[in-house]
Every structure is written in structure tokens, then in C-alpha cells.
NULUMZA-48528 format. One record per residue: x, y, z of N, C-alpha, C, CB in turn; residue in three letters. Coordinates in steps of 0.1 Angstrom, whole numbers, plus 5000, padded with zeros to 4 digits. Glycine has a CB too. Layout:
# NULUMZA-48528
XYZXYZXYZXYZala/...
This chain:
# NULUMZA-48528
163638240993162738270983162038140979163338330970unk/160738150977160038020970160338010954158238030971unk/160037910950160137850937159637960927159237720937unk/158038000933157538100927158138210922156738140933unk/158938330932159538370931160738370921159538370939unk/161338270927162838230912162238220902163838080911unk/160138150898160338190885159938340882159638090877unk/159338420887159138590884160538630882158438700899unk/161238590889162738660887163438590872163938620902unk/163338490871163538440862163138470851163338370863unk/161938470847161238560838160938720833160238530842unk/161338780844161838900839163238930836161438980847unk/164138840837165638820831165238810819166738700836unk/164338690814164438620800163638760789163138440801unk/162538810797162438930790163339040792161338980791unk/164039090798165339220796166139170787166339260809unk/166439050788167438950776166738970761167338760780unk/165738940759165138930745164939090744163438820744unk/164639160749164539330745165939390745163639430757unk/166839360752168239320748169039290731168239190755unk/168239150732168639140719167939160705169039060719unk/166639220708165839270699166439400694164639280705unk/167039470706167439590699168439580693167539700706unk/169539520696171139470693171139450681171839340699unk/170039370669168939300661169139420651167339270669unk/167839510656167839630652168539720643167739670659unk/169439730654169939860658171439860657169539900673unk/172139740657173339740655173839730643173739670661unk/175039720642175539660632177039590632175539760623unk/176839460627177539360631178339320617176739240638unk/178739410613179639380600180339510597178839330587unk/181239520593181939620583181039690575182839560574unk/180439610563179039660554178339740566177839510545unk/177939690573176339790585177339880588175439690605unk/178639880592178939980594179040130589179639940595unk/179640090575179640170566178540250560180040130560unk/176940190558176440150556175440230571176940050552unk/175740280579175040350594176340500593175040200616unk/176940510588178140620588178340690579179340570589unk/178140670567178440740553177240790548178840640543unk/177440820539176340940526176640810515177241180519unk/174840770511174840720501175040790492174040660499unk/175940720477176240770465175940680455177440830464unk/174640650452174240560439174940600431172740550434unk/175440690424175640760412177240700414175140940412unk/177840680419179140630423179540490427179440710432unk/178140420424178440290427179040240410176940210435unk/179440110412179840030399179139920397181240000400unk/178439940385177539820380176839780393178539700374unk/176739650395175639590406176739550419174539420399unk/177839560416179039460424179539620435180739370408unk/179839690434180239770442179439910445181439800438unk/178639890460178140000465178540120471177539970472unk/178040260466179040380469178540470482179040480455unk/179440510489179040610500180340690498178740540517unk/179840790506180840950504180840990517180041100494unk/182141040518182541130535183141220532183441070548unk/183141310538183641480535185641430542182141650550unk/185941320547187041320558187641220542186641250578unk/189241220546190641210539190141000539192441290551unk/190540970532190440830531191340730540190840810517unk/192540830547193440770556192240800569195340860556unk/191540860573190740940581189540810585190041100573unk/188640770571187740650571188340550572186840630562unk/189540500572189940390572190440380585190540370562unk/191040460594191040470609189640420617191240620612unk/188440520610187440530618186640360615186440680613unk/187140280605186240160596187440070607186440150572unk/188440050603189239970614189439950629190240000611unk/189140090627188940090650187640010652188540310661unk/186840000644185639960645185339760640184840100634unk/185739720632185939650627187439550621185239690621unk/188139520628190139500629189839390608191139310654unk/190239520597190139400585191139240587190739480569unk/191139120577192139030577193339110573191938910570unk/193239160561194339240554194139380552194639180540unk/195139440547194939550543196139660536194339600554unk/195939720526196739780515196739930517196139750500unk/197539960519197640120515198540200502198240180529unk/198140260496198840300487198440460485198740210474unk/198840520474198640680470197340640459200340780461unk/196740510460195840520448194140540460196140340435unk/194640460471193640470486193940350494191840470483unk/192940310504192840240512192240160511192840260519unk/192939990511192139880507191739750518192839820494unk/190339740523190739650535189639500529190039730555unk/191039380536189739290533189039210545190139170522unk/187939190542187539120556186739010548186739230568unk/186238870560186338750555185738740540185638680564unk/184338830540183638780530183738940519182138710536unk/183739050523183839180521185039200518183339250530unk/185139330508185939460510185339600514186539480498unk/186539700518185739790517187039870511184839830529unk/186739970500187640030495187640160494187839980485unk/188340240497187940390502189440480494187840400525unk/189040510483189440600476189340750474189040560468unk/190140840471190040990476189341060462191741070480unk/188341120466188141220455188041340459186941200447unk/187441490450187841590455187441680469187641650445unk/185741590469186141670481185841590495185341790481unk/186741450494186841370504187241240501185841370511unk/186241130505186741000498185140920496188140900508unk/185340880484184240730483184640630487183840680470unk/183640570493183940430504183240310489182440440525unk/183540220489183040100479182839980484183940080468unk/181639950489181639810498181239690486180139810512unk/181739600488181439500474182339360480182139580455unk/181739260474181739120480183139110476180639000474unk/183939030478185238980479185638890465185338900494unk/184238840463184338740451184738850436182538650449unk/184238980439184039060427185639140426182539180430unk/185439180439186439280444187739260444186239310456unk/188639150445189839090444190139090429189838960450unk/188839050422189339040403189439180396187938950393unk/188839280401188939430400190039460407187739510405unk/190939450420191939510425193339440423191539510438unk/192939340424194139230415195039330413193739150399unk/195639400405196939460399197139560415196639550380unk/196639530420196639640433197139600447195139670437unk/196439540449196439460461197139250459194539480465unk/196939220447197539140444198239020451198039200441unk/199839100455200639030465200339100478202139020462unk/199739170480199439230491198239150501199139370486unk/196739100498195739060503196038930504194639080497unk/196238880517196338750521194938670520196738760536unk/194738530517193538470523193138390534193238410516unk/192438420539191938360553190338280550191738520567unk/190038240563188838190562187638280556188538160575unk/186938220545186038260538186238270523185638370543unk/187538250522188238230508187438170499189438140509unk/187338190485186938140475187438130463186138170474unk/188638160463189838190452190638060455190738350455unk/190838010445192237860447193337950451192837750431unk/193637850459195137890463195337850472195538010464unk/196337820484196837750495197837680497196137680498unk/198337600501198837470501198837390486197937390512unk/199937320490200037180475198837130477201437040477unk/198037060463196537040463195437160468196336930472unk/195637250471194637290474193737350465194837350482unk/192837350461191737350449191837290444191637410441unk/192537170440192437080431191236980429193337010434unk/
């Protein structure tokens, strides 16, 4: 092949690549939140204040939290009879049962730990993205 060539070939890589990731862009969703968020039934009426956004599924809260985890592995995660609590670096997502299924509650981690606290507590480990003191001797200091 000439030079020429390698670059036509070349160049039509670099565009399949960029329409590639134009759509990926798009069309995916690269977080827990997009997830939820491309899967659920919005429920404004069920969100809380400005800090926790609501979606609704007709399926058991043990059910979304299968389908949210196969999809997204959280750092931590709580299960109790009150629902299912996952955290991930910067997010939660909290998926509670109501009557006729469960509300999903996506809300930042900063908010969400001071609301679940008596819950999750000793349960939610911190990992990278932490913003809560705590760690090691000195740490926040």
C-alpha cells in the first residue's frame, strides 16, 4: 500500500472512532444517576426538597437494586426492612418500597449520608470521593 492509502484508511478509522464516541456521548450512560435516570418513571412529586430526585418502578426494591447493581457494582451497600441503600463514589441511590412498588432517590452523597445516618451509619464505608472527616489518626485535621 502507498502512504496515500494508509492515510484513507486511516482516516476513516478516526471517523468510525468519533461516531463511536459521539454516540457512547449521547446515548449512554456512565453513572448510576444516567442509569436510573434512562430506567425509571419520573416522580417530582416524590422527590425531597432540591437534594433528593424521585423515580418509581412498579418491581420490589430488592428487584431494582439487583437490576441498579448488575449494572453499576456500588462501594457499599445496606439492606434492611426499611429498603435498599447503595453508595457509590459521589452518589447514592436509595430505593425504598411503597405500595405499589418502590421509589428510587438519587441524591449526592454530601446530603444523603446526613439524612441516612441513623441507617446506614456503621454500615457505609468511605472510599475515594469522601467528603466527610474521618480516616486515619489526623485525618481531617
Amino acid at each position: 500500500m502507498t502512504y496515500r492509502r494508509w492515510f484513507v484508511v486511516g482516516a476513516a478509522v478516526a471517523v468510525v472512532g468519533a461516531l463511536l464516541a459521539a454516540f457512547a456521548i449521547f446515548y449512554g450512560n456512565f453513572s448510576p444517576r444516567g442509569y436510573v435516570q434512562d430506567r425509571y418513571n419520573r416522580a417530582a412529586s416524590r422527590d425531597i426538597g432540591g437534594d433528593a430526585v424521585a423515580y418509581t418502578s412498579s418491581k420490589t426494591p430488592s428487584q431494582v437494586a439487583k437490576e441498579v447493581t448488575d449494572a453499576w457494582q456500588p462501594a457499599d451497600q445496606y439492606v434492611d426492612g426499611s429498603g435498599v441503600y447503595l453508595r457509590y463514589d459521589d452518589d447514592s441511590v436509595v430505593i425504598l418500597p411503597i405500595a405499589a412498588g418502590s421509589v428510587i432517590l438519587l441524591e449526592r452523597l454530601t446530603t444523603a449520608y446526613p439524612r441516612y445516618h441513623s441507617t446506614v451509619g456503621s454500615h457505609w464505608g468511605w472510599g475515594r470521593g469522601s467528603t466527610v472527616r474521618g480516616g486515619g489518626p489526623g485525618a481531617g485535621k
